[in-house]
C-alpha positions as CSV (number, residue, x, y, z in Angstrom):
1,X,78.8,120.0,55.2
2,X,76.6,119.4,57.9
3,X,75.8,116.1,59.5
4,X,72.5,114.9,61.0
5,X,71.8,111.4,63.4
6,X,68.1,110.7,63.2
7,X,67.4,108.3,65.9
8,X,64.4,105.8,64.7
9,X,62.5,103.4,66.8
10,X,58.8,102.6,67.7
11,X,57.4,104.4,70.9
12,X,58.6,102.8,74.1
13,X,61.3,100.9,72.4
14,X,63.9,102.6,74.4
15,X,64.4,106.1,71.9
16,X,64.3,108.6,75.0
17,X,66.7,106.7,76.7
18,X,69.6,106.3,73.5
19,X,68.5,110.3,72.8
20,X,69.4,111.1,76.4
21,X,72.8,109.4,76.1
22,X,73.5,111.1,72.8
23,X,72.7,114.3,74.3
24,X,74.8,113.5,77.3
25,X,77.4,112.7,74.8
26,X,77.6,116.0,72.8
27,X,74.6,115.4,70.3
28,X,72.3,118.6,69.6
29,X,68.9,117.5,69.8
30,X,67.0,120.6,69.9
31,X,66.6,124.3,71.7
32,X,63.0,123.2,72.7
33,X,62.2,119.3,74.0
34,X,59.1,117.7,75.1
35,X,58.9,117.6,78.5
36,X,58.2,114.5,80.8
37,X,55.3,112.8,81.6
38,X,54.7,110.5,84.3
39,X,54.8,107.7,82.1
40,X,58.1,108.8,80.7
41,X,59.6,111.3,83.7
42,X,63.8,111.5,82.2
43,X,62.2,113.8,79.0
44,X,60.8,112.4,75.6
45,X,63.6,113.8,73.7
46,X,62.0,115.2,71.3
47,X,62.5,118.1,69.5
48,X,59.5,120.4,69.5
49,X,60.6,121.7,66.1
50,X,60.4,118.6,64.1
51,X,57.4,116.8,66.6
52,X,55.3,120.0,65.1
53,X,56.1,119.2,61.6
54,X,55.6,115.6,61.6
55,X,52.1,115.9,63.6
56,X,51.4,118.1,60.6
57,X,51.5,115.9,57.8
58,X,49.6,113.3,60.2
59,X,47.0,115.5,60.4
60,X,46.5,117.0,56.7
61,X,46.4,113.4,55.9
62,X,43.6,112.5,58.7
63,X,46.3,110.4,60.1
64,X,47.5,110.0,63.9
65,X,50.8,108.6,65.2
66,X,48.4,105.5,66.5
67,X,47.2,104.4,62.9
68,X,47.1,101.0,61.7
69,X,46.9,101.3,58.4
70,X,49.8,102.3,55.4
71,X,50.2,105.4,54.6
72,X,51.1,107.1,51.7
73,X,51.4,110.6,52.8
74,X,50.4,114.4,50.8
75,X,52.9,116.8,52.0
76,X,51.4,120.2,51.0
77,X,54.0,123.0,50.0
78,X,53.8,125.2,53.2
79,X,54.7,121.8,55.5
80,X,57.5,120.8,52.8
81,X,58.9,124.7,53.1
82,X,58.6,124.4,57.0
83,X,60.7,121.4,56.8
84,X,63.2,122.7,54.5
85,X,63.5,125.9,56.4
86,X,63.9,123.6,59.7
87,X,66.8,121.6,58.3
88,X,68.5,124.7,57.2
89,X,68.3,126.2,59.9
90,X,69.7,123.3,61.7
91,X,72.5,123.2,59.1
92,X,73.9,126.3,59.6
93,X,74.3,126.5,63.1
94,X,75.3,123.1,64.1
95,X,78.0,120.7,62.3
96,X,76.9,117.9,63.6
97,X,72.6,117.9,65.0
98,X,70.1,115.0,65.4
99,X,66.7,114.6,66.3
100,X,64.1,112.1,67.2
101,X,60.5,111.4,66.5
102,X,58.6,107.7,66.5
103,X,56.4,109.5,64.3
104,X,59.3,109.7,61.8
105,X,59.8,105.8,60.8
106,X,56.7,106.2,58.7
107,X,57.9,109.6,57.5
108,X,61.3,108.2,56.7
109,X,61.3,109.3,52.8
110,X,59.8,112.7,53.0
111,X,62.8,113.2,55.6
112,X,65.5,111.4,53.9
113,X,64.5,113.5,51.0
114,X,65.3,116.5,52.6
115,X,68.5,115.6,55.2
116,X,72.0,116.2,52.7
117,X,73.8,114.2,54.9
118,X,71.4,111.6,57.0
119,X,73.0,108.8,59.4
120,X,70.2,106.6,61.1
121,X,70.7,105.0,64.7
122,X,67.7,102.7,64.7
123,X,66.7,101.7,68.1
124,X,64.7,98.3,68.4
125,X,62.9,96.7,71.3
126,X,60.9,93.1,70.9
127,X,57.6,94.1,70.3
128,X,55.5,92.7,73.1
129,X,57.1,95.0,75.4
130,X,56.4,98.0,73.4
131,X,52.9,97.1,73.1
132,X,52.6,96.3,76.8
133,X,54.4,99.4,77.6
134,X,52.2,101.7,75.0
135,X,49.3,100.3,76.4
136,X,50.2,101.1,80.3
137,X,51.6,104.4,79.4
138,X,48.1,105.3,77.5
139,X,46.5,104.5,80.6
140,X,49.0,105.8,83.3
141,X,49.0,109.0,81.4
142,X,44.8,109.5,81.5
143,X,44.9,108.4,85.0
144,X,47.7,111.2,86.0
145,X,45.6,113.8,84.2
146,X,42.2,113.2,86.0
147,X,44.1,113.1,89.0
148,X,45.2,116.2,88.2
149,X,41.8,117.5,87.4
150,X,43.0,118.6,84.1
151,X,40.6,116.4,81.9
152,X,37.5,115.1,83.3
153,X,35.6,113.9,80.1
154,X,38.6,111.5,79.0
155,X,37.2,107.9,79.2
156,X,39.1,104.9,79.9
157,X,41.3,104.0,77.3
158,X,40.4,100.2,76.2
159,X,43.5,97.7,76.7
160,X,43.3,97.3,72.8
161,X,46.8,95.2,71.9
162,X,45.6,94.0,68.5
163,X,45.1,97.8,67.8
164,X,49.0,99.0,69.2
165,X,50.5,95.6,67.3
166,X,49.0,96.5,64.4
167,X,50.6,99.8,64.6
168,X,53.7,98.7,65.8
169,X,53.5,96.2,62.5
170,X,52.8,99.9,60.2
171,X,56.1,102.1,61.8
172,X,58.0,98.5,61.4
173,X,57.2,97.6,58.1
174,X,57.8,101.2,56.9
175,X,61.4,101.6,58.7
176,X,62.1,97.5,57.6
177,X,61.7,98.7,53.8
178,X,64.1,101.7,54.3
179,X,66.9,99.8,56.0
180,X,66.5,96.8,53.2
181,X,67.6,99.6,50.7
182,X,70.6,100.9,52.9
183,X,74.0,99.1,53.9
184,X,75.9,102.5,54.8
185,X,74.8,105.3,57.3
186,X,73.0,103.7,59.8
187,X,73.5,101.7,62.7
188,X,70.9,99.1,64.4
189,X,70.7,98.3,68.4
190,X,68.9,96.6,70.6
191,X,69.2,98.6,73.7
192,X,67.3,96.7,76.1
193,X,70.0,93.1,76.0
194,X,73.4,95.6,75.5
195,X,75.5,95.1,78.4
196,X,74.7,98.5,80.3
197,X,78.6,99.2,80.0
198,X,79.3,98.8,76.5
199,X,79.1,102.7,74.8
200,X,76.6,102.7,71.8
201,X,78.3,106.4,71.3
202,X,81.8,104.5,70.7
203,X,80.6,102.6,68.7
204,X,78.9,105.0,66.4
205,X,81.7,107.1,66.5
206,X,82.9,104.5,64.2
207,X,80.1,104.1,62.1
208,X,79.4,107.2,61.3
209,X,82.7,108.7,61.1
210,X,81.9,111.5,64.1
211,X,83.0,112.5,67.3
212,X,80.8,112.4,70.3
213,X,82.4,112.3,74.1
214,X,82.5,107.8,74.0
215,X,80.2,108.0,77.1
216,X,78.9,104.2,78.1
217,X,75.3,103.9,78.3
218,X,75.5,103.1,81.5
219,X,75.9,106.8,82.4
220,X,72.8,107.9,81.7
221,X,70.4,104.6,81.4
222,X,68.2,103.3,84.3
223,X,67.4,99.9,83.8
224,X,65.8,99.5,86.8
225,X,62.7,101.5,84.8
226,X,63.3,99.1,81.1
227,X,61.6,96.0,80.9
228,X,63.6,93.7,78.9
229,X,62.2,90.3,78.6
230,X,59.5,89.4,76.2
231,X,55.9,88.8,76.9
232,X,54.6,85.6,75.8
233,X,50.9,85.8,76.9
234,X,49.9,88.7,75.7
235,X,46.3,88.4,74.2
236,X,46.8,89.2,70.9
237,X,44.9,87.6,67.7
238,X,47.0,84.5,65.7
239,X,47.0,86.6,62.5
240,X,47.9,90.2,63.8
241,X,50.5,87.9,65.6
242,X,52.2,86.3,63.0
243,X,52.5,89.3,61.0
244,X,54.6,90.7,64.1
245,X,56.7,87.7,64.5
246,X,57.5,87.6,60.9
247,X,58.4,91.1,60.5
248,X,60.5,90.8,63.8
249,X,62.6,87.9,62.6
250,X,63.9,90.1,59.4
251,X,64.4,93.0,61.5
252,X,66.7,91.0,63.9
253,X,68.9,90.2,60.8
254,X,70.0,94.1,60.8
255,X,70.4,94.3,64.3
256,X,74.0,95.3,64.6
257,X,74.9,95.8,68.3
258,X,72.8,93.9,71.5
């Protein structure tokens, strides 16, 4: 039976960068991957494939990755049989696959639902640096493209932190209520305080029960472009705030490897 890695994490929490050392380390990831950005130049990761499918559902439920409210997705038959067909086609050509999506922590059970033999590699990063770093990248990005000439009418994107919290709060709160329901088949890091040397792919190798080249991280990681510390003045409201803190604190408790 065929095995599959999904690699979870909010956006900018450091996904590309454990994606690129699972590819680097044997992992199939996809025929087709989003492509870099300046904000992201190593590659997103991500296979086209699956992005497609997950922007799907978003949409028929007039949903974006950015929301920040719950969501209790529709999946309508033809995305479901797209899925399906996706993961089968996956499954018979590989042994051993994986993929990676942000969009998928608040997909998690329509996915889990149809994976036969899921493992999970969740990839956490303290939430005032991802909202920082979503916020710069949202801006960096519309900046590159008027440079570029390619989009003239895009206006300048507000520096809204309560807005990315709260949706960093909705992907964490989602992915924090599948992990409280799962002890086996999945593995928690915290790739931004791991000693650069230490290999995350050894270490799943045991977890998982596979057999991936034990690269270290340090073979394909560039700290020098991952901002680890925490931000302690960023202006965010008490209330939005304290929800973030508090839903940090429990998922620290399944943080496995830093």
């Amino acid at each position: 039976m065929s095995s599959q890695i999904v690699i979870l994490g909010y956006h900018r929490s450091g996904t590309s960068a454990l994606s690129q050392n699972c590819q680097a380390a044997g992992l199939f990831l996809g025929d087709t991957l989003l492509g870099a950005k300046p904000s992201n130049p190593f590659g997103h990761f991500e296979d086209k494939d699956f992005f497609q499918v997950n922007e799907a559902i978003l949409s028929t439920n007039l949903a974006r990755w950015d929301m920040s409210h719950d969501l209790a997705p529709v999946i309508r038959p033809e995305i479901r049989q797209a899925a399906m067909e996706l993961v089968s086609r996956r499954n018979a050509q590989h042994e051993l696959w994986g993929f990676k999506d942000p969009r998928t922590c608040i997909l998690l059970d329509f996915w889990h639902s149809l994976l036969p033999d899921p493992k999970y590699l969740v990839c956490l990063r303290h939430y005032t640096t991802c909202v920082d770093s979503v916020v710069r990248r949202h801006v960096l990005d519309i900046y590159s493209r008027q440079q570029l000439g390619l989009d003239q009418s895009v206006a300048q994107y507000p520096l809204d932190y309560n807005g990315v919290c709260a949706n960093w709060c909705v992907y964490m709160a989602n992915l924090l209520a599948f992990l409280e329901t799962r002890d086996a088949d999945r593995m928690v890091v915290r790739i931004d305080k791991m000693p650069k040397e230490i290999s995350i792919i050894a270490e799943m190798n045991d977890a998982f029960g596979v057999d991936l080249d034990p690269i270290p991280l340090s073979k394909t990681f560039r700290s020098e472009v991952f901002q680890g510390k925490e931000i302690d003045d960023l202006p965010l409201d008490p209330a939005v705030k304290e929800t973030a803190d508090k839903l940090w604190a429990r998922l620290d408790t399944h943080i496995s490897l830093q």
